[in-house]
N, C-alpha and C positions, 0 to 999 in steps of 0.2 A: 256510205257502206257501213260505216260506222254505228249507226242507226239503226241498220237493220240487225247487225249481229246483237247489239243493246235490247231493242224494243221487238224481236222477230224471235232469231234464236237463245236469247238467254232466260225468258220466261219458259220456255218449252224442255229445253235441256238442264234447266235446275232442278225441274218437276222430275223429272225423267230421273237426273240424277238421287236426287230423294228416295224416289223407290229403289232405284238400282243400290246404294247404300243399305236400304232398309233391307232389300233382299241379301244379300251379304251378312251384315247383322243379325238379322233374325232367320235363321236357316228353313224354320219349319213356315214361313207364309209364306203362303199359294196366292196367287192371282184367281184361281178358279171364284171363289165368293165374293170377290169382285166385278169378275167379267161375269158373272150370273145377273148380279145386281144391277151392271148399267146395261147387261144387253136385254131384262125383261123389265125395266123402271124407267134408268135415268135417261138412256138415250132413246129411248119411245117419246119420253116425256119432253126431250129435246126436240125430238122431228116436230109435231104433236104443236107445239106452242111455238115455233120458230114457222113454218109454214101457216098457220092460222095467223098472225101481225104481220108476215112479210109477204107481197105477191109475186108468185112465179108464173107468166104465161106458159101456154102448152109450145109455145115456138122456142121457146128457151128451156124446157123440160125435152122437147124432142131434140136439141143440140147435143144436153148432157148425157143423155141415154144413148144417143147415138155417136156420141166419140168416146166416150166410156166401151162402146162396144169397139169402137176400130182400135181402142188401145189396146184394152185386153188381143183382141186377134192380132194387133202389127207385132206388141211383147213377144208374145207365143211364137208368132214367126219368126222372128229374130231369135228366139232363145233356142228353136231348133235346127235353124245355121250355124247358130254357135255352136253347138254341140257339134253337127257333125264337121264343123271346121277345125272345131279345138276339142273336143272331148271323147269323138271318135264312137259314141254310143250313148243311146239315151237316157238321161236320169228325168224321171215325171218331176220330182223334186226340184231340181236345180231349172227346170220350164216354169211351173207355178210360182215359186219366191223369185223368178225375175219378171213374172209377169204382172204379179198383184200387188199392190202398192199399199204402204199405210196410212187409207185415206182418212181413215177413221181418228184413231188415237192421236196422229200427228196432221194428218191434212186441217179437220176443220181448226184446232185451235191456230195454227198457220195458215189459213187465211184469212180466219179472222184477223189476226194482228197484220196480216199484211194489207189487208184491202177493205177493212172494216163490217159493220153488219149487216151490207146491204149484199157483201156473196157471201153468208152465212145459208141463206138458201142453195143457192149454188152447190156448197162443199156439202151440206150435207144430202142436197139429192145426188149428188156424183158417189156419197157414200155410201147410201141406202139403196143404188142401183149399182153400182161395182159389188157389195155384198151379194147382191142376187146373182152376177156375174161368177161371183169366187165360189157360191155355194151351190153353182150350177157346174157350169160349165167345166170348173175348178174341179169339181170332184170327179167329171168326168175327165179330165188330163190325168186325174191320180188312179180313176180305178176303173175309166170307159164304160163306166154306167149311167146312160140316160137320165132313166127312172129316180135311182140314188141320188143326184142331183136333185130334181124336181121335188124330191121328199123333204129334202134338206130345207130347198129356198121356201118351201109352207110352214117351215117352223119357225121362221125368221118374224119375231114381231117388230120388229122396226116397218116391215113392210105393211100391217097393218093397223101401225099409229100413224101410218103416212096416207093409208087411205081415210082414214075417221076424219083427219085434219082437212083434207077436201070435203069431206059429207059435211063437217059442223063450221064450215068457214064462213063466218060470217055472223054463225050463231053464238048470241051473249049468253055465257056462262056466269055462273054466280063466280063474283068478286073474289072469295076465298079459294074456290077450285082452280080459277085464273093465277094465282098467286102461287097454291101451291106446287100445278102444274111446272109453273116458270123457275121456281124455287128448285127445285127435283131436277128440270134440266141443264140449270144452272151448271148444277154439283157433275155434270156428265163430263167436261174436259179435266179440270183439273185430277179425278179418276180415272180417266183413261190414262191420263201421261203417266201420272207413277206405276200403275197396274203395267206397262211398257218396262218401267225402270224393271220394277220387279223380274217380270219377266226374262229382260238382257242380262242379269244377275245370277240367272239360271243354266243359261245353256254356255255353252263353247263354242268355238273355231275351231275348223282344222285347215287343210288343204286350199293355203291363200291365194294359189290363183285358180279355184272355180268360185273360190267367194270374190275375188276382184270382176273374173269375168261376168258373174251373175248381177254385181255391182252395176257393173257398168253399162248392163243388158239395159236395166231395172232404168238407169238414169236417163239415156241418151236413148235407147227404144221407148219409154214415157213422151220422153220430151218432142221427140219428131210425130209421131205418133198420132200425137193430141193439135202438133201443129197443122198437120196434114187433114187431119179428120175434122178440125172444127174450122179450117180454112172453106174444105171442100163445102161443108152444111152450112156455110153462111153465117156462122153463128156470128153475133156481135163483139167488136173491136174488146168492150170490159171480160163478158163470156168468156172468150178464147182465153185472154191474161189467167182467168181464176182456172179455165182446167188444163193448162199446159202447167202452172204449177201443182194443181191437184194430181198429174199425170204425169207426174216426176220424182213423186218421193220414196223414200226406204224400203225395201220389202215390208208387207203386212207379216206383223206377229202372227195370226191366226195361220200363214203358212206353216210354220212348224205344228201349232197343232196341228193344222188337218193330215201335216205327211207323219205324225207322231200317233195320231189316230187309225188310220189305213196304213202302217208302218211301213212307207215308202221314205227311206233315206232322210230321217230325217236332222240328221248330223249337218247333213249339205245347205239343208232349211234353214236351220240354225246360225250358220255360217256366214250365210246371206243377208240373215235379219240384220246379225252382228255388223257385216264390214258396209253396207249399206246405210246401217243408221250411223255408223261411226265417223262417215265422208259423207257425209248430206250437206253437214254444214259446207263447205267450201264447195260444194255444187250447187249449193243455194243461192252463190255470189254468183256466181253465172246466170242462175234462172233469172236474178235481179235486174242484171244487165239485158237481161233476153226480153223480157217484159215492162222492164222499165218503172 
């Protein structure tokens, strides 16, 4: 256990810490020219060059897309019991950051250190199809529009360096474009985690038990969730391991933007990110135990 909080949690949460300092310190940096950067560059360039070296059959890509989808709807379920059991009225808000996880920022570079780079593939088709999820579906919990969805999920280019990487798989690229590709991806975790710091440096808490309850939506509806759903689809014994922890972690930062965006409550957003990434760590040792 020892081990994992060493080689697991303290490389991710120094990063984190880093920005989160720096945002404090330097008052006027934004995250925006960041999160511009890796979401139309590094992390393209990521998917892009991790998919063309690594191989994903279509029976292990239909696992991930299809418990990715039973998580997001088991989440959503449960965060709307919860409400009408404890909150007595609906917030879209407090549904979306317990149901959208951060698989991005925190997921891949934790699994990589947990499970090495051969579910690097894994974590990031679980995150380039959970995006399509949160930029769908997500915006229709925020604002019940279809279409506004679908607009969303076509501007996502992650989803079209993930196609190009199937069209050129196989095809030999000149030496230098191969390098700078891998180069460019490279730089995408260690930028995600601080651009996180940053951001938790930004916002506040308030009302600690819908952020404990949202917390706890987030962890334990993740966790069952993903066990149930990649039990059901067969998926394989390793599989299952990488997305029951990919489908267990922190609220997604991009929830507060989206509800900060479409100005649906987004204090409660906030709230969530916070007490969720704050107790990750010691739900972590559980998921350890769970997986093994």
């Amino acid at each position: 256990m020892g081990e994992l909080l060493l080689n697991v949690i303290l490389p991710i949460y120094l990063l984190i810490a880093l920005g989160f300092l720096s945002g404090k310190i330097w008052k006027d940096l934004e995250t925006k020219t960041i999160s511009t950067v890796v979401l139309y560059f590094f992390a393209p360039a990521l998917i892009f060059s991790s998919f063309r070296e690594l191989p994903l059959n279509l029976s292990n890509i239909s696992c991930i897309s299809l418990t990715a989808l039973g998580v997001f709807f088991g989440v959503y379920a449960l965060s709307v019991l919860s409400e009408l059991l404890f909150l007595k009225k609906r917030n879209p808000a407090f549904e979306l950051s317990s149901t959208v996880m951060n698989a991005g920022y925190m997921g891949i570079p934790l699994i990589l250190l947990m499970f090495g780079e051969k579910a690097l593939p894994v974590a990031i088709t679980y995150m380039v199809v959970m995006a399509v999820y949160h930029f769908t579906l997500g915006i229709v919990v925020l604002k019940g529009s279809v279409k506004e969805g679908i607009v969303s999920a076509l501007r996502i280019p992650l989803i079209y360096a993930l196609l190009l990487s199937f069209l050129l798989k196989g095809v030999e690229l000149p030496l230098g474009v191969e390098k700078m590709v891998k180069l460019t991806g490279d730089a995408t975790l260690p930028l995600m985690l601080f651009s996180i710091g940053i951001s938790l440096s930004k916002i506040t808490f308030s009302e600690i038990e819908i952020s404990l309850l949202g917390s706890a939506v987030r962890f334990f509806g993740g966790t069952a969730s993903a066990i149930i759903s990649s039990k059901l689809l067969g998926c394989s014994p390793f599989l299952q391991k990488v997305l029951i922890v990919q489908s267990s972690l922190p609220s997604a930062v991009l929830n507060y933007v989206l509800c900060e965006k479409f100005e649906v409550s987004s204090q409660t957003a906030a709230s969530i990110i916070f007490i969720s990434t704050l107790l990750f760590p010691v739900y972590l040792l559980f998921l350890k135990l769970l997986v093994g």
